[in-house]
N, C-alpha and C positions, 0 to 999 in steps of 0.2 A: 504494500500500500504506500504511504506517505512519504514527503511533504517537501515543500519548496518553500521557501522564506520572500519568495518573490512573488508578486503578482502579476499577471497577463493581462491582456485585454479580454471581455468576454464576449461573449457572442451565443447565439441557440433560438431555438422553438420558441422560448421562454425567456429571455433573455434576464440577468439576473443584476441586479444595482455593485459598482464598483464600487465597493469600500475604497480606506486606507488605508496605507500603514504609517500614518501621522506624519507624514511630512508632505509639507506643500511644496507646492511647485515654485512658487515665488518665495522671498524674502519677505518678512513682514515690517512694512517704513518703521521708523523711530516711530511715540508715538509723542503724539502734540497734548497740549495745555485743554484742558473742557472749557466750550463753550456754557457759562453759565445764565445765557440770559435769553436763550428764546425758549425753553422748553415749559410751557404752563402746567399746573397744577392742578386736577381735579380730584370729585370722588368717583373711582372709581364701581361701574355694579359688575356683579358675577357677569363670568363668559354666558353668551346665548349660544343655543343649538340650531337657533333658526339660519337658514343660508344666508350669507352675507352678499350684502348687491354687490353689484360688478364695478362700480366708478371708482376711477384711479381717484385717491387721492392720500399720496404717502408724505412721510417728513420730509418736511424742507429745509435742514437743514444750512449754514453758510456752508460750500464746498469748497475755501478756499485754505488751504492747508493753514495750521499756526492760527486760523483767525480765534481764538479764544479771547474773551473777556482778559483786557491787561487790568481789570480790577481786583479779579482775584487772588487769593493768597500765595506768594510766592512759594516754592517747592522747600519743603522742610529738611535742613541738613540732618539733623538730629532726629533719632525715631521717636516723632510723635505720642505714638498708637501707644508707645513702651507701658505708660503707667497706666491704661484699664485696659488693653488689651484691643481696643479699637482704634483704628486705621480710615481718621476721616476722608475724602475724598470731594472736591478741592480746597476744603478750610485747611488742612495738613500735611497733604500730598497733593499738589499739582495735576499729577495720573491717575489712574487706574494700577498704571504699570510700576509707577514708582511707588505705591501704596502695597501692594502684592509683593514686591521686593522687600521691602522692609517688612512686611510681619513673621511673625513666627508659628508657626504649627499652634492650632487651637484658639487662633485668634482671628479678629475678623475685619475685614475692609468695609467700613458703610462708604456708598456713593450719593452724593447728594443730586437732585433734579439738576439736568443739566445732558448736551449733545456731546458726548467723549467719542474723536475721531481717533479709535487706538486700534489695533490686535495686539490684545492680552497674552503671554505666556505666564501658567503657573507652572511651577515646581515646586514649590513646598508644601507637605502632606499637613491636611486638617484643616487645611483656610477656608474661612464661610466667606464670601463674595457675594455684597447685598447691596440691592439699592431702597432707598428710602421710600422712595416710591414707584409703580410698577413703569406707569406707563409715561414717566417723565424723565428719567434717568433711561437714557436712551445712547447704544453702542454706536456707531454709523461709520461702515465702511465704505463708504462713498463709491460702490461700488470697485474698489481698488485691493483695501486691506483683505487680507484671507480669511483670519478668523475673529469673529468677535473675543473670544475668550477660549484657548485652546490650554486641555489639562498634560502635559506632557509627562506622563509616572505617575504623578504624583499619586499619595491616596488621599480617601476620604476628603476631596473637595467638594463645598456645597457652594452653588450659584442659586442665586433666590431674587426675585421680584425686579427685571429689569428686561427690560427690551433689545432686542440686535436687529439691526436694518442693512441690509446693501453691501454684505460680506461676497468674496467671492467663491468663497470656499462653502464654510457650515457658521452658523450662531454660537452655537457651543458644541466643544469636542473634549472628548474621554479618549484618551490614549494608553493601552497598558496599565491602568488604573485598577487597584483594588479599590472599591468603595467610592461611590459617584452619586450625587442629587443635583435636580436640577427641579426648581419648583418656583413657580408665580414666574414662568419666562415666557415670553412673546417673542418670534422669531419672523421676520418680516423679508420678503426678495433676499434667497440665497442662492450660492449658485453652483451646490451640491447639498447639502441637507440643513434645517434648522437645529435639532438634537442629535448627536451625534457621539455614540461611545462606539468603541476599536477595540479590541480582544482587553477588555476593559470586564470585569466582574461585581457582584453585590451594588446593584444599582437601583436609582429610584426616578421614576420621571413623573414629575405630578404638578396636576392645578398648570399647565401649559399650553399655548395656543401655539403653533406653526403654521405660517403662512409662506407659500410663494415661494418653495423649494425647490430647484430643476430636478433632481434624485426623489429623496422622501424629505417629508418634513421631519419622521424620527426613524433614527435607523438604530437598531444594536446588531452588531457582527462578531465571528468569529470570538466565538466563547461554548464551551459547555464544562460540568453547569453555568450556564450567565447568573443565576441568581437575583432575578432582575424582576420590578414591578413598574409596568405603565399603566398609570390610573389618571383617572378623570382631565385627560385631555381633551384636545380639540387640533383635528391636523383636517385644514383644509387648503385649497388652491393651490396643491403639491405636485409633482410629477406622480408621485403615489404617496397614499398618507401614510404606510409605515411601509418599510421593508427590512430584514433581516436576516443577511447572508450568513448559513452554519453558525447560525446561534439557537440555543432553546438550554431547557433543564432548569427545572425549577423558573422560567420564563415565564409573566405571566402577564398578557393583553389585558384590561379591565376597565369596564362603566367609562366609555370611553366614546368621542364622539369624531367618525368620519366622513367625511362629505364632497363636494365639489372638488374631489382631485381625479385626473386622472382613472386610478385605480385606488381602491383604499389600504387593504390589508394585505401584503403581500410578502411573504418570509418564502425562503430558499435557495435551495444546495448550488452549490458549486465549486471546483478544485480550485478558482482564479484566488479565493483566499482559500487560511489555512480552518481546520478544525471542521471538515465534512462529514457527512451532511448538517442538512438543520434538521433541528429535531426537537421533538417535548416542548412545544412552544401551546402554552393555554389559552385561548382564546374566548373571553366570557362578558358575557353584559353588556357588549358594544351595539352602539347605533353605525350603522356604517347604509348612509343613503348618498344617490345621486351621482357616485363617482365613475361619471364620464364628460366631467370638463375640460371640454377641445380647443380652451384657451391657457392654459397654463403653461410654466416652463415644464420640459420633461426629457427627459434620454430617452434610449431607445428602448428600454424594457418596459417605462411608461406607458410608450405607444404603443406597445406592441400588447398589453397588459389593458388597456382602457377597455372600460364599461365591467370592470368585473368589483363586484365588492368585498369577496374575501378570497383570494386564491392561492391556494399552496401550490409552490412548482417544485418537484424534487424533494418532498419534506416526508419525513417520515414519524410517525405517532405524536402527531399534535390532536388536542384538543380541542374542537370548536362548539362550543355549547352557548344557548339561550343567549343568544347575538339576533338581533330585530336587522335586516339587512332587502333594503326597498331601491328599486327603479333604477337596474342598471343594465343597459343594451347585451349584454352579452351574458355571464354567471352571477346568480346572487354568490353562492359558496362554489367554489371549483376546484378540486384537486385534479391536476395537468402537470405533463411533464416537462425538463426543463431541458432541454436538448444543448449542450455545452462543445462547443467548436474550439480548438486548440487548446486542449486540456492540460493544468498540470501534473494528473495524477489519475489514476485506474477510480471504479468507484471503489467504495469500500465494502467490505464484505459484511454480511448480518452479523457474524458475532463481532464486528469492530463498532458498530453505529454506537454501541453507549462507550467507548473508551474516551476515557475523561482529553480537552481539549490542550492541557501541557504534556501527558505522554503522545497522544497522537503528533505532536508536533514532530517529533526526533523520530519517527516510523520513516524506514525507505522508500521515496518515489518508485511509478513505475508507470513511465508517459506512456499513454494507448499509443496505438497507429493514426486509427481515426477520432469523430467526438464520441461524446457519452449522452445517453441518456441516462436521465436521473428521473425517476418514476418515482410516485408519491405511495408508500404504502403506511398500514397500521393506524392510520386518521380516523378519530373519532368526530361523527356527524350529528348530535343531537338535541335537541328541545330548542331548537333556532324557526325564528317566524321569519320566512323566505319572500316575499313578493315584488312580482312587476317586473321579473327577468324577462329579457327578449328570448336568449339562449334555452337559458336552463336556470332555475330558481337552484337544484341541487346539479352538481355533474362530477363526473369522475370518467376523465379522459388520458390515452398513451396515444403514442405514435409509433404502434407497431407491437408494443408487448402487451400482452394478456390482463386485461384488467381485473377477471375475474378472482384472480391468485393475489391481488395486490393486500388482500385482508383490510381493506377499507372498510367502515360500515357507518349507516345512516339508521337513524330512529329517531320518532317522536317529531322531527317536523311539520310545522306548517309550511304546506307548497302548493302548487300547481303543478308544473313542469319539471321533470327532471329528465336526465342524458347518462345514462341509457335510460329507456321506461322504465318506469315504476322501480326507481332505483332502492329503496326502502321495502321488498321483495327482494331486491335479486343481493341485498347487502345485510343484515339486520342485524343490531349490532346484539341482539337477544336472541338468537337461533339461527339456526341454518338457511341457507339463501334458496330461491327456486326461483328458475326463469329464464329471458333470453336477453344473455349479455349484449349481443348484436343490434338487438330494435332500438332503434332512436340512438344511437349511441352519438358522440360527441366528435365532431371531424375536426379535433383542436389543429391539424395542419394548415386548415383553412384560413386562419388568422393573418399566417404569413402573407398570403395570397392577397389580402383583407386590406392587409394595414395602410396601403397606397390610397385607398381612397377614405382614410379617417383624417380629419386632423391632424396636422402636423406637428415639428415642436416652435413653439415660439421663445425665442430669447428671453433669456430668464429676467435683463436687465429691464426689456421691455412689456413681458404681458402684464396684462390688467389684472389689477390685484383689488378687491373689495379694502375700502376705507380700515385702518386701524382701530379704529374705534374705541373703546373706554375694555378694562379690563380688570377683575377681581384683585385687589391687591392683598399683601401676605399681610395676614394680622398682625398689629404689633410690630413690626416692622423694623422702626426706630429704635424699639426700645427691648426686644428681643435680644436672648443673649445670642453669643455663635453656636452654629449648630451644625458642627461636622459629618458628615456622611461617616460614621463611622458605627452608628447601627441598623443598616437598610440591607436589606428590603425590609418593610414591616410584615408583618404576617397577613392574609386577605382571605376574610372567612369567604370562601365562593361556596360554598351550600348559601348565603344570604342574599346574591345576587339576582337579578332577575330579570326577567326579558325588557329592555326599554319601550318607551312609547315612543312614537314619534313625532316631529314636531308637530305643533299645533292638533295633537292627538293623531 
């Protein structure tokens, strides 16, 4: 079997989101002084679930490099933050950056209202990175900088209640990280993902809204176990609202809301990164409606992925349960294969899929001739309300190999339509199956065929993105002590869970 420290480009049937491995491509400029004087002040209410209208209207930011308020406090020789542990931001440090350099492990940067033209590196384990208020304390890469705030090792860093706009890269990024939060964040025009953790573990993504990803608005990759909980988000106007390449275990999607992108939910295998397949990824309580919008940025796996609401490509024994998933042109739920073109590695064999993700690393490559396909098996389908598929409200589709062997099963949905017929018959995840694989079945090659006449991609700097709007901010805020990623994931009764409603019922 395994592994390559490098990655390829990918390509397939299915085509799959390119992770990193934490290095960008560019340099990230020095960073400049915060603009302290256009950003206003409001109360913020809770995120809505209703679709957001389509009118551009984003920050406006000065984009003239350096142009910061020369009223504010000049940059502190001396560590500020030293005697309570707090790292103001610009009353004491000038930056972001220079604020993050001087603290020390278990202490914490507050950022006060205000437009910080920076890319953040942390390295030091346990820093909480807060802004005072959500949606005024505001990152902006001017479309230039890479990342808003990128975690490189470190552990247990927590970012909490602040905005990122116009990075070219991701909003925030987990790199090699044990121990990651990321909670009350707004992620605005990226141009590869808004949340973003990398063979990064024990993680938490909550109370977040993503907009206006080219990739996903949240991605986690290359981890098992990941250790990881996404709760009560909101990823819309994405190339797809989540995807997750060879990550799962202890993985857990949750009461979570996807919409207006592309595709919504989409996790799956491939050799181009390491720790293959994905796997054990839970998937419960989600609203995932409407994701087929043909004006977002998106790569090719977007495109080729649009109209479906939850699709696994190549995944094997994830759970998808009592997820409410409405009005998408092609699959509500779809397990489909992932067809992988210039591979760097054989697939792996059944008894390797659960070997933990740092032994598999050190396993021997062993490059096929030709691609691979990655078929989806051991997928649990159950108590999920499916409607308004054009395709198939349920489907389970290959390109050539035997679906019936795959040990898939479906129970207890609501549907209409399913690929093959009466898929809940020929699969049941309570008893033996009868029937005929072949009727109605799913011609997922067709898509390729397809994809020429959907929607294209539109530049990520350029598509229409629904207004920012006003956003839930983190309680306490201010006055909240630091609070380190360093015991996440929290536990998530899912027996409590339950199927969402939709909007406006």
């Amino acid at each position: 079997m395994k592994k390559l420290a490098t990655l390829a480009v990918c390509g397939g049937l299915l085509m799959a989101s390119c992770g990193s491995d934490g290095e960008s491509t560019d340099e990230s400029p020095a960073v400049t002084e915060a603009d302290t004087t256009d950003a206003p002040t409001t109360d913020a209410p809770a995120d809505t679930t209703e679709a957001p209208a389509t009118t551009v209207a984003e920050p406006t930011p000065d984009t003239t490099e350096g142009s910061a308020d020369t009223t504010s406090a000049p940059e502190t020789t001396a560590a500020a933050g030293d005697d309570d542990g707090v790292y103001w931001v610009p009353t004491e440090y000038e930056t972001i950056q220079a604020a993050v350099d001087a603290a020390q492990p278990g202490e914490l940067v507050m950022i006060e209202p205000g437009t910080y033209v920076e890319a953040v590196d942390v390295a030091t384990d346990e820093l909480t990175i807060r802004g005072v208020d959500r949606d005024t304390v505001v990152l902006d890469g001017q479309l230039q900088l890479d990342n808003g705030i990128r975690v490189l090792g470190a552990d247990g860093v927590a970012v909490e209640n602040l905005t990122t706009v116009n990075y070219t890269n991701n909003g925030l990024f987990w790199v090699s990280s044990e121990g990651y939060r990321a909670s009350y964040i707004t992620t605005y025009r990226t141009g590869d993902y808004g949340i973003y953790a990398f063979d990064s573990v024990k993680g938490q993504i909550e109370y977040s809204h993503t907009i206006g990803s080219r990739d996903a608005g949240i991605y986690i990759g290359q981890c098992y176990p990941c250790d990881a909980v996404i709760t009560d988000v909101i990823s819309s106007n994405n190339g797809l609202g989540y995807s997750g390449t060879n990550s799962g275990g202890n993985l857990l999607i949750v009461n979570s809301t996807w919409h207006n992108n592309r595709a919504g939910i989409v996790p799956n295998s491939g050799s181009y990164e390491l720790c293959y397949p994905e796997r054990e990824t839970t998937i419960v309580g989600n609203l995932v409606y409407d994701n087929n919008q043909g004006d977002t940025p998106a790569i090719d796996t977007a495109l080729l992925a649009q109209g479906n609401g939850i699709l696994i490509a190549g995944g094997i024994g994830n759970v998808i349960e009592r997820n409410r998933v409405d009005d998408h042109f092609r699959t509500g739920i779809g397990l489909v294969p992932y067809l992988e073109e210039t591979p760097n590695d054989d697939l792996p064999t059944e008894d390797e899929w659960d070997m933990p993700c740092e032994q598999q690393k050190n396993e021997p490559i062993n490059i096929p001739d030709g691609d691979l396909l990655w078929d989806s098996y051991d997928n649990v389908v159950v108590d999920n309300v499916v409607t308004n598929s054009g395709e198939a409200d349920l489907a389970l589709a290959s390109a050539g190999g035997d679906i019936s062997t795959f040990r898939n099963c479906f129970s207890g949905n609501e549907h209409t339509l399913t690929a093959p017929t009466d898929l809940e018959t020929l699969a049941p995840c309570d008893g033996e199956g009868s029937g005929d694989w072949a009727a109605g079945d799913l011609a997922v090659a067709r898509w390729l065929a397809e994809q020429a006449d959907l929607p294209g991609e539109v530049p990520w700097q350029e598509a229409p993105l629904p207004e920012l709007g006003e956003h839930e901010n983190m309680p306490d805020a201010e006055t909240a002590p630091p609070a380190p990623a360093t015991d996440v994931p929290f536990t998530v009764d899912l027996d409590a869970i339950t199927v969402p409603d939709l909007p406006n019922g």
